[in-house]
N, C-alpha and C positions, 0 to 999 in steps of 0.2 A: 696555969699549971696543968689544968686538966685537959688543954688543946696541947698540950706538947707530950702528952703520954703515948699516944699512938705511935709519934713519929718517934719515941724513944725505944719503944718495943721493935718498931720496925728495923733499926739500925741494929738493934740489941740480935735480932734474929738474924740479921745479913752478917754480921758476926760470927753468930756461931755457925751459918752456914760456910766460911771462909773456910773457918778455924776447921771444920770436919773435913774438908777438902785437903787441907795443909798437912792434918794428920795422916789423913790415907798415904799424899805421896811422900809421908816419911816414914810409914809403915807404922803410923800406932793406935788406926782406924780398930784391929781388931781387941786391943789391949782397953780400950777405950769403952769397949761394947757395940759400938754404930753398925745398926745391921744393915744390909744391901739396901732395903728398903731406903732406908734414912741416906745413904749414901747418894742414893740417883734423885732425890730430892732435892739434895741440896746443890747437887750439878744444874739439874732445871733449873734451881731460882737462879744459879751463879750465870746461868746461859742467859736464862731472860732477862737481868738485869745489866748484866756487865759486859764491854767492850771485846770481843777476844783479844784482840791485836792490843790494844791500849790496857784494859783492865780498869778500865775508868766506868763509872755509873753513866747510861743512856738515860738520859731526861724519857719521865716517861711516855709523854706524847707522841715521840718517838722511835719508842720500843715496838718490835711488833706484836708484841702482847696487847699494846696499846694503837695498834691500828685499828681495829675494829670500833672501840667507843671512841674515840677521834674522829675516825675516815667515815662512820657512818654518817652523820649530820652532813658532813659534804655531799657528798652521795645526795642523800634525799633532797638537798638543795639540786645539783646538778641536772636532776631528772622530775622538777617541777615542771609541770606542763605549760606552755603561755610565756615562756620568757622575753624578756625587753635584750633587747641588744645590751644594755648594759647591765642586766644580769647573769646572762649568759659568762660577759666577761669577767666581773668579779668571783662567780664559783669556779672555774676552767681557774685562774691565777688563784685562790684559794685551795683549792686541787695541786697545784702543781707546784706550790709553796710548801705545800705539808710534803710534798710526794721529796721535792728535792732536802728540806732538813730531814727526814726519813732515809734517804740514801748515802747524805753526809754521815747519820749517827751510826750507819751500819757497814759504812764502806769496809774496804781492806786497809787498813793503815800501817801495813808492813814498810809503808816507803811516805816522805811526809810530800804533800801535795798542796801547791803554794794556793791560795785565799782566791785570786785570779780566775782559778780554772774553774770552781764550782760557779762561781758568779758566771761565768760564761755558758754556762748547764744552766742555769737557772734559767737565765735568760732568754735561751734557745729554745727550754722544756715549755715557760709561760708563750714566748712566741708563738711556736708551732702548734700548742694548744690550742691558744685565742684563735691565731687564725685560720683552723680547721672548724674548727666549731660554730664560728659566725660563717668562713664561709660557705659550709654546708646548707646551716639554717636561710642562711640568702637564697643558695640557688636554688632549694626548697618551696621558701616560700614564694618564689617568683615563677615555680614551674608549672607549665599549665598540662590539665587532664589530670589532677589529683581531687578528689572530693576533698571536704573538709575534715570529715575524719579520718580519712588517709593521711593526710599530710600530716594532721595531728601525729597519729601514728609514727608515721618514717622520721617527723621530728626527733621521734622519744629517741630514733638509736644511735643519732648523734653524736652523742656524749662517747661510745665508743670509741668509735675511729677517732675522736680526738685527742682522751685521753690516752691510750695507749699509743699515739705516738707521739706525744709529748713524754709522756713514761719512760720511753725508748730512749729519745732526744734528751730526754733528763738524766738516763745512766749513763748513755756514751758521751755526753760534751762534759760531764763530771766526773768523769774516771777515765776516759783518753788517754792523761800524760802515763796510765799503768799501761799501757800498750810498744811505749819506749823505754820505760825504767824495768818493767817486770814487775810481777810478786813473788813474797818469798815461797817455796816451794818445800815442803819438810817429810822428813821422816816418820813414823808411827810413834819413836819416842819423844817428838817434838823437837828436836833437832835439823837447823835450817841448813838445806843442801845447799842452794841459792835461788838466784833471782830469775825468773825465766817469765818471757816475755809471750811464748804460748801459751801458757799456763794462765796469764792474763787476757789474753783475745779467748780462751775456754769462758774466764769467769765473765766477761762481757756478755759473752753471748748467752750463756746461763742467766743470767741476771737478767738481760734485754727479754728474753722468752719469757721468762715468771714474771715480767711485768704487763707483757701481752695474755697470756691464760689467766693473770688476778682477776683483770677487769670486765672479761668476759663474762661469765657469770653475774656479778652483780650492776652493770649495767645491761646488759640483755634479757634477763628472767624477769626482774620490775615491772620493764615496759609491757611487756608480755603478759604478765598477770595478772596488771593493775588495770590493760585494757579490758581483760576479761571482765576483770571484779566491775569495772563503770558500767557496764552493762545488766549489772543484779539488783533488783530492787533495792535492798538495804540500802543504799549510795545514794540511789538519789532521791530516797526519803530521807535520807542525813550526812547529806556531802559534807560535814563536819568531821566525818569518818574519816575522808579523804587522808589527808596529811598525817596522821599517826600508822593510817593503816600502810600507808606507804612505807613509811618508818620499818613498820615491822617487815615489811614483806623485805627491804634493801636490808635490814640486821639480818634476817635469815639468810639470805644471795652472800653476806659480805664474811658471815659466820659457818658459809660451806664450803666456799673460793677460796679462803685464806689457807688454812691447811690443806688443802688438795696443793696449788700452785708452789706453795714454799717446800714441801715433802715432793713435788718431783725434780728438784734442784737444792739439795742441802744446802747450810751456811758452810759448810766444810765437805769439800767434794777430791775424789781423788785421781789421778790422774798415771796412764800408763810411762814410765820411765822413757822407755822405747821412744813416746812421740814428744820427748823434749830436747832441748837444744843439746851437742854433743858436749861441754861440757858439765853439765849436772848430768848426764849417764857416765861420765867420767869419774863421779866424784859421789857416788853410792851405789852396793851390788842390793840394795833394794830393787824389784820388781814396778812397784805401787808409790806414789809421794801423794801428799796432802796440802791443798791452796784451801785459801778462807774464801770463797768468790764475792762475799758481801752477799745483802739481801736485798 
């Protein structure tokens, strides 16, 4: 009884946070007392928690509220130093496991997208991971005129160029079919103009770049500072430090990257009238329409 009270308070509060939303758009936000305050609050939770498109609850590991305590542990895994060929491959496909349910629970689901396609993103996103990242590490460690801490080194940054275009590879082989069907394209008061299929090569390309600028940052700065840190005494009177300190330094990178990369491409981005197809400019003397481009 007393392991089910949390989760009863928590429903209890997603509740009232509905219900304060529902009031506003029936105008009895102000009769009610709910000041601004409380108002944009309970939009936050309803944004970090729920679907737009669907309205359905994001599992949380999924959420990107929840990329950071999730994606961190990979992270620090990916960028252990000494990898075995077959550890390399299980964090890269653990990476690009979380990266593709991340992009399903966030996609645009204005139009439904048959089971098929994402499997096909998956599989293209762990491919091109895997085999960037072994085979960097090969020609790596095969190439000669590197010291040994150098190669160490050039190893670390690897994981880059891997992930991000696996990242890449993981949005556009899982959202492609929006590139034939469209998404839907709407009005300021939520009302859908229609389906436009520029509007979706927009939200790709949006999407493809904030998954190129996420990664940047917290695989690049790590390797960089943890080279530095191996070099100070502390470490190597207590290389036990190692691994947590790691830790911290990939939560700080992953907890400065994430809001930078997602605020310079919103989940709802707007788009000039003018550059869409002739008829949705036929069919609203709006200026401005609004696409969801996913996260």
């Amino acid at each position: 009884m007393v392991a089910a009270a949390p989760s009863f308070w928590k429903k209890r509060r997603l509740q009232e946070v509905l219900q304060i939303l529902e009031d506003f758009e029936q105008g009895k936000s102000t009769a009610n007392g709910v000041t601004d305050k409380e108002l944009w609050e309970a939009l936050k939770i309803k944004q970090a928690i729920f679907h737009p498109d669907t309205g359905e609850k994001v599992f949380m590991p999924f959420r990107m509220s929840g990329f950071i305590p999730f994606g961190t542990p990979i992270v620090v895994g990916i960028l252990l130093p000494n990898q075995t060929l077959h550890s390399i491959v299980f964090w890269q496909w653990l990476n690009q496991t979380h990266n593709a349910c991340v992009n399903y629970a966030n996609r645009n689901a204005t139009k439904p997208t048959p089971t098929s396609k994402f499997i096909e993103g998956y599989i293209g996103a762990v491919g091109s991971a895997v085999s960037i990242a072994v085979g960097l590490n090969m020609l790596i460690s095969r190439a000669k005129g590197f010291s040994p801490a150098t190669r160490l080194l050039v190893q670390r940054f690897v994981p880059f160029p891997a992930i991000a275009c696996g990242s890449v590879c993981n949005v556009l082989l899982m959202r492609h079919g929006e590139l034939s069907d469209g998404i839907d394209v709407l009005q300021a008061d939520g009302c859908v103009v229609g389906s436009s299929r520029i509007a979706a090569k927009q939200a790709l390309l949006d999407t493809s770049l904030t998954r190129i600028v996420l990664p940047m940052p917290i695989l690049v700065l790590p390797p960089v500072i943890m080279a530095w840190l191996e070099k100070k005494r502390f470490l190597k009177v207590w290389p036990a430090l190692h691994l947590p300190l790691q830790a911290l330094v990939c939560t700080a990178a992953f907890g400065l990257a994430l809001p930078v990369a997602i605020s310079l491409f919103p989940q709802f981005s707007q788009i000039a009238v003018s550059k869409l197809e002739p008829e949705i400019q036929s069919s609203t003397t709006d200026d401005m329409l609004i696409y969801n481009k996913g996260l």
